[in-house]
N, C-alpha and C positions, 0 to 999 in steps of 0.2 A: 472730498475732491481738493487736489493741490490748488493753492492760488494763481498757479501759474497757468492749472488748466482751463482756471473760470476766466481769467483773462482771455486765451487764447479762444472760449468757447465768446466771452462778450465781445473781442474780435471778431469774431465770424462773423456776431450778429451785426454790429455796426456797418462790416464791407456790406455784407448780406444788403442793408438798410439802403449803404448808400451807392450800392449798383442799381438798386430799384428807383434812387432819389433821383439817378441820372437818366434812366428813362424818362421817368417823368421828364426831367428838364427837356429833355431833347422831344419831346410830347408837346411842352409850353408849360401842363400842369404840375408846378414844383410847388409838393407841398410840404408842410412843420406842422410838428406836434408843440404846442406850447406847453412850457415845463415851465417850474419855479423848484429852489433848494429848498424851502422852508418847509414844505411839507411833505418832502419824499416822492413828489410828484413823479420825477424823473429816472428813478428807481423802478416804479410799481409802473409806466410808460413801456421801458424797456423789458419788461419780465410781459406784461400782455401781448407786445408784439412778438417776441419769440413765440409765446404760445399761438398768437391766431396765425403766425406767418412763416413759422421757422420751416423749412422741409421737407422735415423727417418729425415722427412723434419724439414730444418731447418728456425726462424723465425727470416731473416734476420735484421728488425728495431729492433726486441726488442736486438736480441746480440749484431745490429752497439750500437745503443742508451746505451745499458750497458760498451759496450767498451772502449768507447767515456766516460763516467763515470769516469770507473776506471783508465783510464790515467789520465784523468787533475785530478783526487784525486791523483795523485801521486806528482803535482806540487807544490802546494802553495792551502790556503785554501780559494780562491777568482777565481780562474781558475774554469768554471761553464761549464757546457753543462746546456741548457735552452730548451723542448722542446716546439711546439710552442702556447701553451694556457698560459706557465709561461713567457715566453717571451713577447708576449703583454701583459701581464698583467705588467712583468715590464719596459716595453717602455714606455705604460700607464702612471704610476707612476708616471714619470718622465718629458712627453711630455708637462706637463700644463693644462693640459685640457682631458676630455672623453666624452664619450657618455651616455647621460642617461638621466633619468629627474629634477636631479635640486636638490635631498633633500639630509641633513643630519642626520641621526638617530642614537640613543642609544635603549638600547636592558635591559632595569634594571631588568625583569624579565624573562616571557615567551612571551613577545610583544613587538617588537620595536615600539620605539615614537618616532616621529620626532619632533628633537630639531631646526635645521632652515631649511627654506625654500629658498634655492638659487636667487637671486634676477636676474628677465631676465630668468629664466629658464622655461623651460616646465610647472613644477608644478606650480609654483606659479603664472602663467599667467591665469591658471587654476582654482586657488583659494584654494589649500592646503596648510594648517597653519600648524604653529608648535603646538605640542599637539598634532594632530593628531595618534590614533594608526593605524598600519598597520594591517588588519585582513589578505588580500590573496592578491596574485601577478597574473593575471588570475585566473587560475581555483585552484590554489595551496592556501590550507591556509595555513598561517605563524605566527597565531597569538594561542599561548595556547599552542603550541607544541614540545617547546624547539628548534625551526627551528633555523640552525647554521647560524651565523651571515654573515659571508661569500659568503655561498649559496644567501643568502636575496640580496644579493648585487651585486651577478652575474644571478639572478633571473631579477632585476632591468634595468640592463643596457643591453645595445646591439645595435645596426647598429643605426648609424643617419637616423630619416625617419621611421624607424620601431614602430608599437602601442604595446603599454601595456597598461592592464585596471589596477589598484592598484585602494581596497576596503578599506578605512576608518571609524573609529570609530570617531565621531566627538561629545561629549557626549551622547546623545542619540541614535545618526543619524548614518543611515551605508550610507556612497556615496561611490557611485565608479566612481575613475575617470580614463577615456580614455585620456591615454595622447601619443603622440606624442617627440618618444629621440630624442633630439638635442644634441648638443657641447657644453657641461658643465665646464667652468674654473674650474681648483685647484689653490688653495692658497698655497702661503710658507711664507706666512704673518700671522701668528695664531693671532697677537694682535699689537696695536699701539697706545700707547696713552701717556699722560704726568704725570708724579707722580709727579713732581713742577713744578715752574715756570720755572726751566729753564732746567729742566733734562726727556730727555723722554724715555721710555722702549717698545723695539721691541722684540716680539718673531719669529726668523726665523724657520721652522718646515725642511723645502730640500731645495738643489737646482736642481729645477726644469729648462724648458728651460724660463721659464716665473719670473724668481726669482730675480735677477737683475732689472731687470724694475717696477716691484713689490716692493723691498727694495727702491728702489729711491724715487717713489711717495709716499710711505707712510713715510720715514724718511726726504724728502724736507717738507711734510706737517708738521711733527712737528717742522720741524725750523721755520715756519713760525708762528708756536706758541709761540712762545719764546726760542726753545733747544740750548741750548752749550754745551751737554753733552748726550751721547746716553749710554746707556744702553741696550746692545743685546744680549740677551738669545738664544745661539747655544747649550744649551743643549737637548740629543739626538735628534739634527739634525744629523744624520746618510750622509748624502753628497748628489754627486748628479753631475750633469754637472760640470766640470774643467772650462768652461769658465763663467759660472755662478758667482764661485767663485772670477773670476782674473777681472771680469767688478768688485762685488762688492771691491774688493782691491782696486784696482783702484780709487773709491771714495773717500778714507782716504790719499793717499802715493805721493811723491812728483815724478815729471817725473823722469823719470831715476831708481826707487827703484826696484830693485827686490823681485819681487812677492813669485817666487816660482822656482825652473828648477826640469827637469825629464831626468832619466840617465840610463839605460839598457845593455844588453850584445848585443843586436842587434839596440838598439835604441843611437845614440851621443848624449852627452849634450843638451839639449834645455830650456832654458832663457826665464821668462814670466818677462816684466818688466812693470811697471805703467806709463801713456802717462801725467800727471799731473795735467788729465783736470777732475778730480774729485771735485766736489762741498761740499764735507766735509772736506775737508782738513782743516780746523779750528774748529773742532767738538772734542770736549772731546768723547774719549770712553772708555770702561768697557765691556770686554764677559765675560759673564758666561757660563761656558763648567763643563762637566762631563765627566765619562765613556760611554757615547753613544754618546757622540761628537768625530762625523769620518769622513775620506775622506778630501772631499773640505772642509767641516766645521773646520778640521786640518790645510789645507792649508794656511784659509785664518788667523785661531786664531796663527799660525808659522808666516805670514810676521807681524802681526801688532804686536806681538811682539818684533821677531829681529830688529822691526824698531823703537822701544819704545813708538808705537803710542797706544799702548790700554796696559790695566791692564788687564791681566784675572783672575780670579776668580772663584772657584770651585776646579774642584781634575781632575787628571790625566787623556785627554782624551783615545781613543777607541787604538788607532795607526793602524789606517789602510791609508797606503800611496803609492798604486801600481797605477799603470796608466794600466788602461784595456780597449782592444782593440774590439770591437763588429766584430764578424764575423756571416752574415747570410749565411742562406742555405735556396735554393728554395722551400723546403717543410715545412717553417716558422719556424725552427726551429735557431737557433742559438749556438753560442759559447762566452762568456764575458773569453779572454786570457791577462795575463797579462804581458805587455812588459818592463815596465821600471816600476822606485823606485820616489819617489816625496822625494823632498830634501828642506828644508827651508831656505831662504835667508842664516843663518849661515852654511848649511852645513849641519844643524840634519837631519837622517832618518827618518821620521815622524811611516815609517811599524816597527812593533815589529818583535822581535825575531818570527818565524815558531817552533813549536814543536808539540809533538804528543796529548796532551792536548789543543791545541791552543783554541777549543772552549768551553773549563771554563774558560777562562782566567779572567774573572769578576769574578767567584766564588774564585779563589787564590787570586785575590787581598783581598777578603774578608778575606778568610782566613794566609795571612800572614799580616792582620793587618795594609794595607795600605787605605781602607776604613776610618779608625778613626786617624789615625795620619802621618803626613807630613813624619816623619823618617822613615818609613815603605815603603815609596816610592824608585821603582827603578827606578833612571831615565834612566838608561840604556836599559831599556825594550819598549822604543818607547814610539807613542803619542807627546803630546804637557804639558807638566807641568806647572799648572798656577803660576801665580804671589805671589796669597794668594790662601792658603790652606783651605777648610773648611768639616772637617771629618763629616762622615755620623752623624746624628742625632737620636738616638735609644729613650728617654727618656720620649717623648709625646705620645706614642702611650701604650695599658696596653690592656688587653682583650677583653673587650667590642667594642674598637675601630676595634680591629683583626676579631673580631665577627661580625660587623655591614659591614666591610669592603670587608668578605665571601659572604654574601647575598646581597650585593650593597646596603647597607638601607639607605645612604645618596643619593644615585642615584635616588633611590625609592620614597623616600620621597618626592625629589625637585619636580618630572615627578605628583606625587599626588597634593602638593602644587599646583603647574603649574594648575592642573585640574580646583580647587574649587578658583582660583586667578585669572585667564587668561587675563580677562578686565583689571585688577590693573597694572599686568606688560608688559604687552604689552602698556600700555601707557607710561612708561617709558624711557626717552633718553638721559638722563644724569646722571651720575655718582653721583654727591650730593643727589638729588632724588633717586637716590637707594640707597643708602647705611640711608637716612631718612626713607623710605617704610621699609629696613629690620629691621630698629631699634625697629616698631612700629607693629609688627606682631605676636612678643611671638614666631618667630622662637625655640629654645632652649626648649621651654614646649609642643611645638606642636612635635615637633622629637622626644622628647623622649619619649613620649605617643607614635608614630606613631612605636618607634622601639620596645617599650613595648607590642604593641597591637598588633600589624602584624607580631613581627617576636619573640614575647617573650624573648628580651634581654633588661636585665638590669644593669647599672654599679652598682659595689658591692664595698664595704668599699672606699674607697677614688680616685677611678678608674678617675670617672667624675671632678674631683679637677686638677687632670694628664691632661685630656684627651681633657677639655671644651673648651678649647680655638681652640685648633689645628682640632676637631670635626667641630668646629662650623662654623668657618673659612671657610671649603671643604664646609659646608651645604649651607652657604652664599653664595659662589660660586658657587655652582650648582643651586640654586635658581636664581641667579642673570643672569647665562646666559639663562635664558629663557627671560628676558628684550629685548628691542628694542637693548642691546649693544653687548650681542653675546658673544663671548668670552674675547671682550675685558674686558664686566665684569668683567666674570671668572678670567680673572687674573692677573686682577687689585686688586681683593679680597683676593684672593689667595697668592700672596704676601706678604702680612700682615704676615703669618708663616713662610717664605720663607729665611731659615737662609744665605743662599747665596748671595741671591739676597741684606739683611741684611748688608752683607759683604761687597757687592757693593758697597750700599752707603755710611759704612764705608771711604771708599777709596778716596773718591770724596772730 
């Protein structure tokens, strides 16, 4: 229930209260309930009187569940009631792993296609490939009908052990496969690979419970490539597990460094400090963070900081820095409350100021001009402030880009590509070989026919002169994760545009 309804329904109760109060008076007999704040008296007054006096029968969950609402809205803007379908969904998120069959898809028009095929999973044991479109999920079609990307996806998944038939378009061919959910890993590993000889680039996406052990194997593997120098993209990585974050610390900081403490009106000091038996601790590092670097992704970009162990790079993270406590309830439902403040080795507050705007707070930074330039920055407003500044980038993009960017036509394009290529790139498994394949293709002349043809946009006076590089770059990369490489492709290619990342290297 909206907050606006429980008002309007505690309004009723109140006239309700105080048309009967005025009887009374005009009776002689005016009576009160004595209430006190300290103990919620007045709260749990007016929730009994609704029930013994209200009208009509009253619908106990829906006014606790609004209730519940609009208290923790009166807290802080992270204090949550969860009821229990958003609840697992986001323990889900978080847990490492779900239930389902294995694939990943993108949606570029009115059909989802699957971009990879989970490796060990249900589907692919199965024998569905990437390309394939999704026509229906059982007896539901999904395919032609603007089916909300979401639904498809809780359409999909469900109990380990449980069948689903999913119908495929496989160029001609319709197969339908009966597959069998199982326990599907998630990743917080988006990419891992070496951009030189000696400097490697990880992208972290959460931390998940699996994120840690995940960071390890794939950042030992590229030392073993040659790395002295990592390069880790925690841009909008949004957070995730606290202890997530303090294992990966851990890996960079000498025994004894403090990690992080957390501090509350009910909670004492508590000290997260590094044991020294991390295997990086001779590793050059570099984050690149943004405005959707939050949470533990704060945490961990605040000690390798105060510790002078990493450069950060990028603009002003998110500032969200509260420690929240899960409370469940037997009928699945929950409470995410927040009890204490996260603090960075120096002491900063990583949480921003609360106000009554608090969720624009990326639109004012836009708007007061801390987007494009470092003095425009308040450090006083939370987050974590990088090392080197690099303001948003407006100059590459011009209409056409805006335009193709509306209709997905570089998404489109790749998923079409993919179609009439499939053999070519899927034999692909190294990086030089792709990026030879994409030289040798007429990319650049086949897009802009395909944006000409299918969706009637053309760049006009000098648009494409602006545009070609930074266009072509996204086209490459969508192209190129349909290869044996997946995303590492993607954004390894990607990159190439990437003025931050640019920045990065700078620094090195």
């Amino acid at each position: 229930m909206k907050r606006s309804t429980l008002v309007t329904l505690l309004l009723g109760v109140i006239i309700g209260l105080s048309a009967a109060l005025l009887m009374h008076q005009l009776s002689g007999n005016k009576r009160q309930l004595r209430v006190r704040y300290d103990d919620w008296r007045k709260l749990n007054l007016i929730l009994q009187t609704v029930d013994d006096n209200y009208v009509d029968s009253v619908d106990r969950k829906k006014v606790t569940d609004a209730a519940i609402e609009a208290v923790l809205g009166t807290l802080d803007p992270h204090s949550v009631y969860m009821p229990p379908q958003r609840l697992e969904e986001s323990e889900e998120d978080l847990s490492g792993n779900f239930s389902g069959i294995g694939i990943q898809f993108n949606v570029p028009n009115d059909t989802a296609v699957v971009i990879e095929v989970i490796p060990g999973g249900p589907a692919e044991k199965l024998g569905m490939q990437a390309g394939d479109r999704l026509l229906k999920v059982d007896t539901t079609s999904i395919a032609g009908v603007s089916f909300p990307q979401d639904s498809m996806v809780r359409r999909i998944k469900g109990p380990t052990g449980s069948k689903v038939i999913v119908t495929v378009k496989r160029g001609g061919e319709v197969i339908p496969f009966e597959i069998t959910r199982g326990v599907i890993p998630t990743h917080s590993v988006d990419a891992a690979f070496m951009v030189s000889d000696t400097t490697g680039f990880l992208r972290l996406s959460k931390f998940s419970r699996t994120t840690a052990q995940e960071f390890a194997q794939a950042a030992l593997g590229l030392q073993e490539q040659g790395m002295k120098h990592l390069i880790l993209d925690l841009r909008d990585n949004s957070g995730g597990f606290l202890e997530q974050a303090l294992k990966i610390s851990n890996m960079f900081l000498k025994k004894g460094d403090l990690i992080v403490y957390m501090e509350g009106q009910h909670r004492k000091r508590e000290e997260f400090r590094a044991d020294g038996s991390g295997k990086l601790r001779g590793t050059g590092l570099t984050l690149l963070v943004s405005d959707g670097t939050a949470s533990s992704s704060e945490i961990f970009a605040g000690a390798m900081q105060d510790h002078n162990r990493a450069v950060l790079v990028g603009r002003r993270t998110y500032g969200k820095g509260l420690v929240q406590e899960p409370v469940y309830f037997t009928d699945g439902s929950g409470i995410r409350l927040t009890v204490a403040r996260f603090y960075t080795p120096s002491g900063r507050c990583i949480q921003k100021p609360y106000s009554d705007d608090y969720v624009y707070d990326i639109y004012k930074r836009y708007e007061n001009g801390e987007m494009f330039a470092a003095d425009s920055m308040n450090v006083d407003n939370g987050g974590i402030v990088p090392d080197v500044f690099v303001p948003v980038d407006t100059t590459k993009v011009a209409s056409f880009y805006i335009n193709c960017t509306k209709k997905a036509t570089p998404m489109r394009f790749a998923s079409h590509f993919f179609d009439t290529h499939k053999a070519e790139l899927q034999a692909i498994d190294n990086y030089d070989a792709l990026l030879k394949y994409l030289d040798s293709v007429s990319l650049e002349q086949r897009f802009l026919g395909f944006a000409r043809n299918r969706d009637e946009l053309v760049p006009i006076n000098n648009e494409w002169e602006v545009e070609r590089t930074y266009m072509m770059t996204q086209v490459r990369a969508l192209v190129g994760r349909y290869s044996k490489l997946g995303d590492n492709a993607f954004y390894h290619l990607y990159l190439q545009t990437d003025e931050v990342y640019k920045a990065a290297l700078a620094t090195l």
